[in-house]
BABA-688173 format. One record per residue (C-alpha): residue number from 1; chain; x, y, z. Coordinates in steps of 0.001 Angstrom, whole numbers, plus 500000, padded with zeros to 6 digits. Example, Ala and Ser with C-alpha at 12.3 -4.5 7.8 and 13.67 -1.06 7.14 Angstrom:
% BABA-688173
R  pos  unit    east   north      up
R    1     A  512300  495500  507800
R    2     A  513670  498940  507140
***
This chain:
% BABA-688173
R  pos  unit    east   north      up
R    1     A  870450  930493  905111
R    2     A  874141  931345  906263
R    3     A  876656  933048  903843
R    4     A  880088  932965  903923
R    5     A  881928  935442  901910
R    6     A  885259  934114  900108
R    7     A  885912  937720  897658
R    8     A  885033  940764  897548
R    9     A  887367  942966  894984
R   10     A  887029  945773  892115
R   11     A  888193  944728  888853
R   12     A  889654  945540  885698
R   13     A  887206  943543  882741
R   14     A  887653  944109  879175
R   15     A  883488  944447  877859
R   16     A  883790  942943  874103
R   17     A  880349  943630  872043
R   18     A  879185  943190  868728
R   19     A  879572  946360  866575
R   20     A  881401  947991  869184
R   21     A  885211  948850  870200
R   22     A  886987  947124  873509
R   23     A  886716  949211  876711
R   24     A  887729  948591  880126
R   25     A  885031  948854  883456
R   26     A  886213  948616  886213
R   27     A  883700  945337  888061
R   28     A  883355  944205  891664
R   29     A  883492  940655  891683
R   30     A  881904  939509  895104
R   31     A  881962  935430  895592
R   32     A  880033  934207  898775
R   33     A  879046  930566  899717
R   34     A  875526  929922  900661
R   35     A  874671  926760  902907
R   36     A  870921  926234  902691
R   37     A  869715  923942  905192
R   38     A  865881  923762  904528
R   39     A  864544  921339  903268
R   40     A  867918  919575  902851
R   41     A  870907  920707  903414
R   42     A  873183  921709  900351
R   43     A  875653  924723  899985
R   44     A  875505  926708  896082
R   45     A  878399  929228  895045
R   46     A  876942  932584  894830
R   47     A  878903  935190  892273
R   48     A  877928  938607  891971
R   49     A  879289  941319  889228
R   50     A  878365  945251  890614
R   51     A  880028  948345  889727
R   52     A  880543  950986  892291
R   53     A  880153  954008  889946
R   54     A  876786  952611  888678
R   55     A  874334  951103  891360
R   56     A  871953  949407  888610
R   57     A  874338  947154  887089
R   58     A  874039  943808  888723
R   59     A  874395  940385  887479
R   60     A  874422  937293  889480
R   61     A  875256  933884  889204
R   62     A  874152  930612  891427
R   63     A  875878  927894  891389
R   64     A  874554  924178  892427
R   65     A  876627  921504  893099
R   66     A  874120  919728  890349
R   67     A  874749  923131  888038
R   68     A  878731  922168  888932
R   69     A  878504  918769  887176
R   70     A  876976  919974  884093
R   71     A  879804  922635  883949
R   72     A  882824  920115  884635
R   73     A  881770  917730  882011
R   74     A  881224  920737  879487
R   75     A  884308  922844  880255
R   76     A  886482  919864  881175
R   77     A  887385  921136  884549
R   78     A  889658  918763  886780
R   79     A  888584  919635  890120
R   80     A  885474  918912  892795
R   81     A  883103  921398  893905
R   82     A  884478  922013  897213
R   83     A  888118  922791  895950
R   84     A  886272  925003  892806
R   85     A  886016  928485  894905
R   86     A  889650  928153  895441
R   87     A  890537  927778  892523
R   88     A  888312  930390  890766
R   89     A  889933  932956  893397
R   90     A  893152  932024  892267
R   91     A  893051  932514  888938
R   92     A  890945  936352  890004
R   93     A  894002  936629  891523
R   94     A  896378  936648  888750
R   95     A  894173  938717  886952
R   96     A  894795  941253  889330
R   97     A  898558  940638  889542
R   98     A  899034  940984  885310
R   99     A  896466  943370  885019
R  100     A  898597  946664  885427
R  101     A  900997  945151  882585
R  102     A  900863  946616  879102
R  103     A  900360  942735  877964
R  104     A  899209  940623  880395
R  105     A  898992  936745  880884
R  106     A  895883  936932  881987
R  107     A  892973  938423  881029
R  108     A  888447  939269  882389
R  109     A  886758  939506  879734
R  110     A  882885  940531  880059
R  111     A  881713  939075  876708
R  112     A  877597  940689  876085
R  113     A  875319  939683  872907
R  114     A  874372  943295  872342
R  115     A  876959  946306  871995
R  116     A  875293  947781  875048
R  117     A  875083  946196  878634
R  118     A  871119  946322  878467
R  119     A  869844  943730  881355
R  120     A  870798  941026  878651
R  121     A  873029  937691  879752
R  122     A  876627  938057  880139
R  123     A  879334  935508  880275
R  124     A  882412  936402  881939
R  125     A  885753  934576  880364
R  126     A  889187  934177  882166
R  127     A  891332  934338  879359
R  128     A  895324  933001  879235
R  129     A  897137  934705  876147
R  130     A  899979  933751  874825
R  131     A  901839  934332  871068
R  132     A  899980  931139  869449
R  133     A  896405  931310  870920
R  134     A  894001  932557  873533
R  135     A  892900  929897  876194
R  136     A  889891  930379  877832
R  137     A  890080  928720  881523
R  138     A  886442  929188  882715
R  139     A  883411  930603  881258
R  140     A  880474  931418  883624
R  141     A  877334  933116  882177
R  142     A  875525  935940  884434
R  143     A  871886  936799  884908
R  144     A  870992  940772  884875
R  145     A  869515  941597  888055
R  146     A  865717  942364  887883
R  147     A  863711  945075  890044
R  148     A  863296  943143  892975
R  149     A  866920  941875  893142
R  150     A  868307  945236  892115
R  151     A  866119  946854  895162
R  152     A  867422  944627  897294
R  153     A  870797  944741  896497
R  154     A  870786  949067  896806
R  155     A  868631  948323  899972
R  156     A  871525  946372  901079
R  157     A  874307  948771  900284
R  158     A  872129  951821  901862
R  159     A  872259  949948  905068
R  160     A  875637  949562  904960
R  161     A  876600  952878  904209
R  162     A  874210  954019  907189
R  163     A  876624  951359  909496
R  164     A  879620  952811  908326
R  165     A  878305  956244  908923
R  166     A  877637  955454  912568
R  167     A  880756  953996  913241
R  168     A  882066  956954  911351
R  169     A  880307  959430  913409
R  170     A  881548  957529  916271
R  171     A  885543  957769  915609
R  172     A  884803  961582  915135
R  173     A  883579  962389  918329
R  174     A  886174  960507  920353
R  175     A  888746  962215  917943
R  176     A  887398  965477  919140
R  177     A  887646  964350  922674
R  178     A  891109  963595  922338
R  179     A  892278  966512  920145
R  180     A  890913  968973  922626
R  181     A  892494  967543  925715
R  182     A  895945  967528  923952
R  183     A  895351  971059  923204
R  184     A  894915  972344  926682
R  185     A  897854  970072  927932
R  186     A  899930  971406  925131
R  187     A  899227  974837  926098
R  188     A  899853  974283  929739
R  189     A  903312  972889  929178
R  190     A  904155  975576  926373
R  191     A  903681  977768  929153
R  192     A  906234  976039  931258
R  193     A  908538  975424  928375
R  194     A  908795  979455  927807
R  195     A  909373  980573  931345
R  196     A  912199  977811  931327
R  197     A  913539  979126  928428
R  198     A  913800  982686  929659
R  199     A  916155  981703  932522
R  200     A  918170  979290  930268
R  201     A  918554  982668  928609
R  202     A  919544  985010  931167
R  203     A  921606  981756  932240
R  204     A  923475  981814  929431
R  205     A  924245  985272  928330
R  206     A  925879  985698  931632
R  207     A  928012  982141  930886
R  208     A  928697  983627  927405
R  209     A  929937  986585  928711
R  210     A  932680  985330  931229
R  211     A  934010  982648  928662
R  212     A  934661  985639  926214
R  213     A  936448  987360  928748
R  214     A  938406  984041  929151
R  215     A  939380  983364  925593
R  216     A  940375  986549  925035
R  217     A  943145  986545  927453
R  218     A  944056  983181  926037
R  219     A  943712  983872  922982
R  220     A  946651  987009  923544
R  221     A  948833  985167  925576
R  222     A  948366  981790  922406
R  223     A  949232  984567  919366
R  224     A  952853  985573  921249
R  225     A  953760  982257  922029
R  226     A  953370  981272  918239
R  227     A  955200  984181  916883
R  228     A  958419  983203  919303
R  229     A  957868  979747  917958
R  230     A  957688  980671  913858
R  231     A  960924  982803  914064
R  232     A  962552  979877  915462
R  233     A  961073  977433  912968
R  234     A  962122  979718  910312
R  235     A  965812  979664  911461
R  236     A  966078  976076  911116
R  237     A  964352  975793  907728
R  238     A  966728  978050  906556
R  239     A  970052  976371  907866
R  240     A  968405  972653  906816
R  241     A  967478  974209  903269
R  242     A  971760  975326  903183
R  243     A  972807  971564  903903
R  244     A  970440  970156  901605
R  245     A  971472  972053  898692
R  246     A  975483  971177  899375
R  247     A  974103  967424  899686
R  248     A  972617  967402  896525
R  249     A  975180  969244  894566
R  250     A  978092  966319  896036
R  251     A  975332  963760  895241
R  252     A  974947  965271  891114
R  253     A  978466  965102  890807
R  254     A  978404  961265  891834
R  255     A  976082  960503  889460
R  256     A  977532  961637  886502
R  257     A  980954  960194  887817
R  258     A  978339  956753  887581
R  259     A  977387  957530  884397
R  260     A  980512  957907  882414
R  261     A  981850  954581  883929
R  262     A  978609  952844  882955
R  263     A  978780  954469  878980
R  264     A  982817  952805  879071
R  265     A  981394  949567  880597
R  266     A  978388  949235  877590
R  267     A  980741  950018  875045
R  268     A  983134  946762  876052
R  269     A  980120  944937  876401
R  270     A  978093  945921  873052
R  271     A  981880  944471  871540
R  272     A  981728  941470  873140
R  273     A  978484  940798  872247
R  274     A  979068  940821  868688
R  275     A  982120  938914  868962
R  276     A  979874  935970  870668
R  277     A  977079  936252  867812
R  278     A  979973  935406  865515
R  279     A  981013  932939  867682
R  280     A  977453  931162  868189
R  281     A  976897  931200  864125
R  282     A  980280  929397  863686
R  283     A  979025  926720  866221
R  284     A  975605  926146  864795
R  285     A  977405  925835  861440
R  286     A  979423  922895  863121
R  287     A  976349  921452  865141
R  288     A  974183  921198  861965
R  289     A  976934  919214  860572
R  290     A  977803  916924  863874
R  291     A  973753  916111  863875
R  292     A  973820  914308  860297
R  293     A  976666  912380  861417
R  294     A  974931  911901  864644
R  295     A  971816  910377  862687
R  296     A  974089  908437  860234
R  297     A  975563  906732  863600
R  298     A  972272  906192  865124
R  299     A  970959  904314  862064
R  300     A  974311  902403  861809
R  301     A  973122  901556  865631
R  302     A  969429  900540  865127
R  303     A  970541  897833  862457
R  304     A  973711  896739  864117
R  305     A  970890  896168  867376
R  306     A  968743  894390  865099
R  307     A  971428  892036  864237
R  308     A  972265  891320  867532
R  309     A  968744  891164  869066
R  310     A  968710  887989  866172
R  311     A  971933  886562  867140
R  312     A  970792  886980  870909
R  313     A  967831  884801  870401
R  314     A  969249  881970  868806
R  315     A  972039  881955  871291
R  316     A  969459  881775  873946
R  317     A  967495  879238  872523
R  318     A  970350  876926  872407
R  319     A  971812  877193  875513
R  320     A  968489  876846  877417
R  321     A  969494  873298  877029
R  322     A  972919  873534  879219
R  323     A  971555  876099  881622
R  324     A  968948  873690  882560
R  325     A  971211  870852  883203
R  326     A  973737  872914  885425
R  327     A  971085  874384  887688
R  328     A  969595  870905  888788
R  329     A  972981  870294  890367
R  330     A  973521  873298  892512
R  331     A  970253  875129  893233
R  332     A  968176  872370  894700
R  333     A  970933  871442  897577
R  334     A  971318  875273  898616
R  335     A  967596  876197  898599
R  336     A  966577  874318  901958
R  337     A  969542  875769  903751
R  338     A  968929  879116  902581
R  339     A  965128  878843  903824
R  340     A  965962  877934  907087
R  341     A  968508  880867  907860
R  342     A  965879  883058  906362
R  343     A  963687  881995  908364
R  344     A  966014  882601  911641
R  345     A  966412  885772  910319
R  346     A  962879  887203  909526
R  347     A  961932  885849  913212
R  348     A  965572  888551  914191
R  349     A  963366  891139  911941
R  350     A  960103  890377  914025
R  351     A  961725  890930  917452
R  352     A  963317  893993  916611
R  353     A  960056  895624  914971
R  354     A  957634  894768  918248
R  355     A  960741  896067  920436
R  356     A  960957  899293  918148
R  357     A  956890  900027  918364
R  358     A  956944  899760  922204
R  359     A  959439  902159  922219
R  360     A  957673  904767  919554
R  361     A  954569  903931  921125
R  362     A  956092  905399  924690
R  363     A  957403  908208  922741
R  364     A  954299  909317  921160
R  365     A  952483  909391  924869
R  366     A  955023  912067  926184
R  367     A  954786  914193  923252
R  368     A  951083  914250  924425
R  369     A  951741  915122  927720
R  370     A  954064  917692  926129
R  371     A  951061  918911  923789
R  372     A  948914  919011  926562
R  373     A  951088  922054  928942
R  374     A  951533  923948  926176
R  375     A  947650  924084  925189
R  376     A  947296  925188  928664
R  377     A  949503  928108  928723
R  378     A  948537  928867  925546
R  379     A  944640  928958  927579
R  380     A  946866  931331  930374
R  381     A  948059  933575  927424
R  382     A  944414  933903  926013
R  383     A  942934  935159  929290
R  384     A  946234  937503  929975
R  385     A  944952  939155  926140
R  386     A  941665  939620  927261
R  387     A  942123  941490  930099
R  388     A  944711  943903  927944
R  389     A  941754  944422  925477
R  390     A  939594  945548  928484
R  391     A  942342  948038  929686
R  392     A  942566  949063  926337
R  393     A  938434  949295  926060
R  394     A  938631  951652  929362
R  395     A  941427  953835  928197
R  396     A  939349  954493  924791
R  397     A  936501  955686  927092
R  398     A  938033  957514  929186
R  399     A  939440  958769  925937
R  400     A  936433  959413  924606
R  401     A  935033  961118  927475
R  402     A  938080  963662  927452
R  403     A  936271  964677  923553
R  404     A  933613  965056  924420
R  405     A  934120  967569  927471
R  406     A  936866  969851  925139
R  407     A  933955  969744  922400
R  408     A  931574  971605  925012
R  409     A  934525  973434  926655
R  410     A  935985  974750  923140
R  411     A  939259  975365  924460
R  412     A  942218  973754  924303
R  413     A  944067  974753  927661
R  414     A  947630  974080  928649
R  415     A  946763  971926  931476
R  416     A  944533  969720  929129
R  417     A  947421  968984  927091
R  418     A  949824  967932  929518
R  419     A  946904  965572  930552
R  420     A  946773  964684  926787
R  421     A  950257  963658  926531
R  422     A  950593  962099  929582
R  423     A  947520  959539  928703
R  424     A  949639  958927  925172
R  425     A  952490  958408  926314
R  426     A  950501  955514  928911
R  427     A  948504  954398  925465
R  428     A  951808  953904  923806
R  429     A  953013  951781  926782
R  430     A  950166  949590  926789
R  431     A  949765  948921  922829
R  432     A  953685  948250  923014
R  433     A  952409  945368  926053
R  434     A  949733  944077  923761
R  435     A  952706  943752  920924
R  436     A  954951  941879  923369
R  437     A  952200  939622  923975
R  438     A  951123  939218  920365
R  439     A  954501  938051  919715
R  440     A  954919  936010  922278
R  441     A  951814  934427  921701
R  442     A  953225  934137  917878
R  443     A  956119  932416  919305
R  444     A  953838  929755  921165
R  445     A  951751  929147  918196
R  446     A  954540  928110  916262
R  447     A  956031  925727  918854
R  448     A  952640  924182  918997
R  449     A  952559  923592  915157
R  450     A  956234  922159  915099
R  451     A  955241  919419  918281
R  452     A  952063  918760  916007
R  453     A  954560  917947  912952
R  454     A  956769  916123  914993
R  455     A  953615  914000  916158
R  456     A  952614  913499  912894
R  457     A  956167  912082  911916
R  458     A  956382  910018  914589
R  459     A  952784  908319  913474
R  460     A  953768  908210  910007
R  461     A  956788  906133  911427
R  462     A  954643  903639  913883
R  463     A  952560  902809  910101
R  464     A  955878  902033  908715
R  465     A  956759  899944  911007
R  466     A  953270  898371  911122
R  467     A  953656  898063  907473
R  468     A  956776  896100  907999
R  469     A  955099  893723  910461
R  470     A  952600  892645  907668
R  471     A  955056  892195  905146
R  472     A  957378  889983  907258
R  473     A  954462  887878  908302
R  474     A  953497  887424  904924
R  475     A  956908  886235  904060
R  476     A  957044  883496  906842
R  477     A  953681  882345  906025
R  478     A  955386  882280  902001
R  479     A  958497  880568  903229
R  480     A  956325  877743  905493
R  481     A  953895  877143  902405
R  482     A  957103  876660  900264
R  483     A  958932  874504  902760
R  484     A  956067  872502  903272
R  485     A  955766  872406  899170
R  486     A  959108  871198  898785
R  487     A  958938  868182  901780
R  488     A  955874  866813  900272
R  489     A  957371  866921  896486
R  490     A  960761  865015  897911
R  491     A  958172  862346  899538
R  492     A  955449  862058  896508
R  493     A  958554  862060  893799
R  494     A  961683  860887  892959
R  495     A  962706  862000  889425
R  496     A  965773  860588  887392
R  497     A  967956  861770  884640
R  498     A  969963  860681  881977
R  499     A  972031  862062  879361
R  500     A  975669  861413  877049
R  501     A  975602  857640  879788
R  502     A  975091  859773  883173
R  503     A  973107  859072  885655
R  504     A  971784  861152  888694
R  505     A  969810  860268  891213
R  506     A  967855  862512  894383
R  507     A  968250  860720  897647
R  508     A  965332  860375  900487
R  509     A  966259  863526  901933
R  510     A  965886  865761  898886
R  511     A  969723  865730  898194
R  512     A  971116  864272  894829
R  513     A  973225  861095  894537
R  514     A  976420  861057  893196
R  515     A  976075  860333  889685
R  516     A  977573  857521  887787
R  517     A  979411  856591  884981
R  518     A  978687  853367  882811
R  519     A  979998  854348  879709
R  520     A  983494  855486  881123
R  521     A  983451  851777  882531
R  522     A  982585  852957  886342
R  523     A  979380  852063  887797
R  524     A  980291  852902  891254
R  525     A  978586  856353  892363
R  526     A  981328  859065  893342
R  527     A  981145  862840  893427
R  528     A  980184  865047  891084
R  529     A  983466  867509  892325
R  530     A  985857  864321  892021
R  531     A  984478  863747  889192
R  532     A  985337  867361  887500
R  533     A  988975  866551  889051
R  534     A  989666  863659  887596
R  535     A  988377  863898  884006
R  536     A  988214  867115  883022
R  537     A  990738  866087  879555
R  538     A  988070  863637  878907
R  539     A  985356  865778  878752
R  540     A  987134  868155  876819
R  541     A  988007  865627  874395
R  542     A  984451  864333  874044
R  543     A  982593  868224  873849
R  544     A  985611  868698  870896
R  545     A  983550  866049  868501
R  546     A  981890  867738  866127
R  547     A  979613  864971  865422
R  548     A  978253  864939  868823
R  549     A  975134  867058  869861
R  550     A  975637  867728  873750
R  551     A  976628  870882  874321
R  552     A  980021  871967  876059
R  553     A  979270  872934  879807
R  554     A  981812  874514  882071
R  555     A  981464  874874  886080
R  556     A  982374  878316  887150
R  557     A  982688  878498  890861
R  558     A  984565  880615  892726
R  559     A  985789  880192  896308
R  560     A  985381  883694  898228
R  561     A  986336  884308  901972
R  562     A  986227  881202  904389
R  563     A  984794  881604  908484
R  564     A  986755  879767  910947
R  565     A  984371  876862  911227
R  566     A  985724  875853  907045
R  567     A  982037  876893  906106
R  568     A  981247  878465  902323
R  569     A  979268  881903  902629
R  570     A  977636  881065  899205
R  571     A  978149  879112  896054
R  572     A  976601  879966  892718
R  573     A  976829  877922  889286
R  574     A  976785  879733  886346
R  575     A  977504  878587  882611
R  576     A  978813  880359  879780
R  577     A  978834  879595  875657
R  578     A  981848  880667  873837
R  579     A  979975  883458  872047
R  580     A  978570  884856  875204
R  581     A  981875  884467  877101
R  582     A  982843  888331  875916
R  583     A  979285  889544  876884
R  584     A  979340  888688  879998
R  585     A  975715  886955  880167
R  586     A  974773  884845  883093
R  587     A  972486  882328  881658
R  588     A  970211  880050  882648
R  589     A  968887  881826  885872
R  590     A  967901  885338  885218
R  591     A  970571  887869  885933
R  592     A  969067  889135  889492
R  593     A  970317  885664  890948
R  594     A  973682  885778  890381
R  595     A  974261  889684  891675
R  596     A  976377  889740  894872
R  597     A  974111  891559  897520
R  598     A  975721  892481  901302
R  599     A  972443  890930  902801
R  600     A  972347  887790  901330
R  601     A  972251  884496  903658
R  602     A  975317  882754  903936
R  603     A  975606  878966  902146
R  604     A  977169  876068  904499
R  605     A  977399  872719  904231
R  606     A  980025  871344  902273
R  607     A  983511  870125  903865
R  608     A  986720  871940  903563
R  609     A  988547  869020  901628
R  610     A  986093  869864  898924
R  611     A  986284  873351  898850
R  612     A  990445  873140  899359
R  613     A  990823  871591  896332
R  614     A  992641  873561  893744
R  615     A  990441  872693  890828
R  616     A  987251  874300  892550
R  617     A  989034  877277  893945
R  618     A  988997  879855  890588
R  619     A  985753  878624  890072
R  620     A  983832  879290  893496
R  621     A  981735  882607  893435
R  622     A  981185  884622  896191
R  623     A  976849  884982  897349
R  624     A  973410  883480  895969
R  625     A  970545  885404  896624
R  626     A  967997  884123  898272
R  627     A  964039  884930  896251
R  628     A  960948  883212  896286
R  629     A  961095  883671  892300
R  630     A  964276  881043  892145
R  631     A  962702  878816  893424
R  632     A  959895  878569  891388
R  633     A  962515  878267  888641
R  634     A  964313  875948  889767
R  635     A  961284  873595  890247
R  636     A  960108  874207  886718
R  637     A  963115  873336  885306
R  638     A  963637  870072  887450
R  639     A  959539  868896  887556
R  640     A  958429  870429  883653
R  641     A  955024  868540  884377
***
């Protein structure tokens, strides 16, 4: 039979007895697991309770794995037999830890049938307390030792005490060994020590008595030399004490020269202040009364607005009609033209951009180079300000050094201090190096940062430009998609229109006929500019009816400068009512299309009889402006499906 011991610790139990108060004993809980291998082998947890001040109290406590079952399912326990020990340890253990508190968590309590501890069962509770309720954790109950077991187990602690006496026994003898040799070796060199210290002695009386021979001569020759230099201190105090009190007086006089300007000064300006609080309640008198006329106006505003916004809309309304009919004429014949030069252009755009990144590109690769010498003479620098911190490491040893020797020396000789001086004056010179370098270092630093900015500019830049790219490629890819939109909507369609006996036709190429005229007794087709020339009276004449619906519609081009080749920069057609005329509007297209715009794409096309002619020329504007949004527009207006 093998034991193993797992604990072996004195604790503090509370003993709790019928018909008698709570104490505390103090118990040795000893927990040892037994492996039995004959007949078959099993292992049983072995618990014993002892107390060291009385060798007759003994309880034990056997536990089978078979005994462990019965336990689990009566106690609820949660763990196996193997991991049990552990456990039980543990929680010992935080008995111990709590058990020094006034209230502790955790609580051994030694719970007997009788008030006395007289060989009768015992079950030992671990106890968790809390402000609700006392939870017991485990409750094991304990055998009292009988004669035999309680022989064996003083047998048992007899031999051990005899052990520990040997080993005792033991220690003390080699102890003795050991104290006795130091002695005599102790002695030996105390004998040494003293002879040594009797020259050291005689050493240093005769030492003491030279260097007081020494100082005393200084000290003489020190006192004169300080007397000569306090009468002359003295002197000057007394002539700079003379010209400070004649500064002082002149200075006193100033001041109150000061002050009686500065008391005429606040007088003048404590008048004019109360002059400008008069002034500022006069105006807030007159503001209160511009505000109400202020809100009267604004109110007079809102409504006047209102009416407006109302006369605004119905305006609109009815002259959707007229703007719709005037577009189809000129926006559809200017739109193709105007793709095409943008298209010329953007591809202008394109070249320029891919020529402009080559060149930032070759500018950001010598600014690299550039970056590149100065981080290695800033590297140069770096190493030149270590090896002044070195220097400056030496000088504060040797510095140091000098201490320490007038420490020992106590004397502070004339010679020493011209030394003194002389390594200041070289300390001075070699802190006012390390400045110089600082700064210059400073200096590098901050040419470092401003190439860094400039690098960062210049890459900020290249993303513009890369920016641009993208954009103008997404506009050429617009433009193609709208070209090709266009071609296949002239091929799939070919829309007519009729109104007041006009006709109007769009030719294979996209381009509208010339209209004619069947109720005017012309069938022939002619153009729409002759046409204007010929009969504007007519027109007139027929828009004067009052029975007739159409609405009146004017042409208001006007011709602006001419190129030597008789080409038209741009032509726009705008329309106006007779109560919009004073306005201003442009309707129809939205306002942003008829704005004149330095970048706009020039218009060409028509011939210079047409543009000549002195019916067209007040009426010819000056740009169009080319947008992806007028053209979607335009193609609502002309194809409403």
């Amino acid at each position: 039979m093998a034991a193993e011991g797992l604990f072996n610790r004195p604790l503090c139990v509370q003993v709790r007895g019928p018909g008698c108060q709570e104490r505390r004993l103090d118990v040795r809980v000893n927990i040892e697991l037994l492996s039995i291998s004959n007949p078959v082998h099993r292992k049983d947890l072995a618990v014993r309770l002892t107390n060291d001040a009385d060798p007759f109290f003994l309880y034990n406590l056997v536990i089978s794995e078979e005994d462990f079952q019965s336990l689990k399912s009566q106690q609820g326990l949660l763990v196996d037999f193997s991991a049990f020990p552990q456990k039980f340890i543990d929680l010992l253990q935080q008995c111990i830890h709590e058990q020094n508190k006034d209230i502790p968590r955790f609580l051994l309590q030694l719970v007997s049938s009788t008030s006395d501890l007289d060989h009768t069962p015992v079950s030992l509770n671990i106890v968790e307390t809390n402000p609700f309720k006392h939870l017991t954790h485990l409750s094991l109950k304990f055998l009292p030792g009988n004669d035999a077991e309680i022989k064996k187990f003083l047998a048992n602690c007899l031999k051990c005490l005899k052990e520990d006496k040997m080993v005792l026994e033991e220690k003390l003898k080699k102890t003795e060994e050991d104290l006795t040799r130091q002695l005599t070796y102790t002695q030996q060199s105390l004998s040494e020590k003293s002879r040594e210290l009797d020259k050291l002695k005689n050493e240093w009386t005769s030492y003491t008595a030279a260097l007081t021979n020494k100082h005393t001569q200084e000290l003489t020759n020190e006192k004169e030399r300080t007397l000569q230099a306090q009468a002359q201190y003295q002197q000057q105090h007394e002539q700079q004490k003379k010209e400070l009190e004649s500064l002082h007086q002149k200075s006193i006089q100033q001041l109150q020269n000061r002050l009686s300007e500065l008391e005429v000064i606040n007088k003048d300006l404590t008048e004019r202040r109360y002059k400008g609080d008069s002034t500022v309640r006069e105006l807030k008198a007159k503001l209160s009364g511009v505000d109400d006329e202020c809100q009267r106006a604004k109110q007079e505003v809102l409504s006047l607005r209102r009416e407006n916004t109302t006369l605004d809309a119905e305006c609109h309304e009815k002259e959707k009609l007229i703007n719709q009919l005037q577009t189809r004429v000129a926006v559809l014949e200017q739109e193709i033209k105007d793709k095409d030069q943008l298209v010329v252009r953007t591809k202008e755009v394109l070249d320029a951009t891919q020529e402009q990144k080559v060149i930032l590109e070759e500018s950001t690769e010598k600014k690299q180079s550039h970056i590149e010498k100065l981080e290695t003479t800033i590297r140069s620098l770096s190493s030149e300000l270590l090896k002044a911190n070195e220097i400056i490491k030496k000088l504060q040893g040797d510095l140091k050094t000098l201490m320490s020797k007038l420490k020992l020396k106590n004397t502070v000789t004339i010679q020493q201090e011209k030394l003194l001086a002389e390594k200041e004056e070289r300390l001075q010179k070699e802190q006012r190096e390390l400045q110089e370098t600082g700064q210059s270092l400073r200096m590098k630093e901050q040419e470092v940062c401003k190439l860094q900015e400039q690098l960062e500019a210049t890459i900020q830049k290249l993303e513009e430009s890369k920016q641009l790219l993208k954009t103008n490629e997404n506009v050429i890819t617009w433009l193609n998609k709208q070209l090709n939109e266009v071609q296949m909507a002239k091929k799939m369609d070919t829309p007519t229109g009729t109104h007041g006996g006009a006709r109007t036709a769009i030719s294979p190429h996209g381009m509208l006929d010339r209209p004619s005229f069947p109720s005017l007794g012309i069938n022939h087709p002619f153009s729409p500019l002759y046409a204007f020339q010929k009969f504007p009276e007519q027109a007139r004449n027929k828009n004067t009816n009052p029975q007739c619906p159409v609405p009146k519609i004017q042409f208001n081009t006007q011709l602006s400068k001419m190129d030597q080749h008789s080409d038209v920069q741009t032509v726009t057609a705008t329309t106006s009512h007779p109560a919009n005329k004073e306005n201003g509007d442009n309707l129809g297209l939205e306002s942003k299309y008829f704005k004149k715009k330095d970048d706009s794409i020039p218009l060409r096309g028509l011939s210079q009889n047409t543009l000549n002619s002195e019916y067209l020329k007040p009426y010819l504007s000056t740009k169009v402006q080319p947008s992806p949004t007028a053209a979607v527009t335009t193609a609502s207006a002309y194809f409403p499906g």
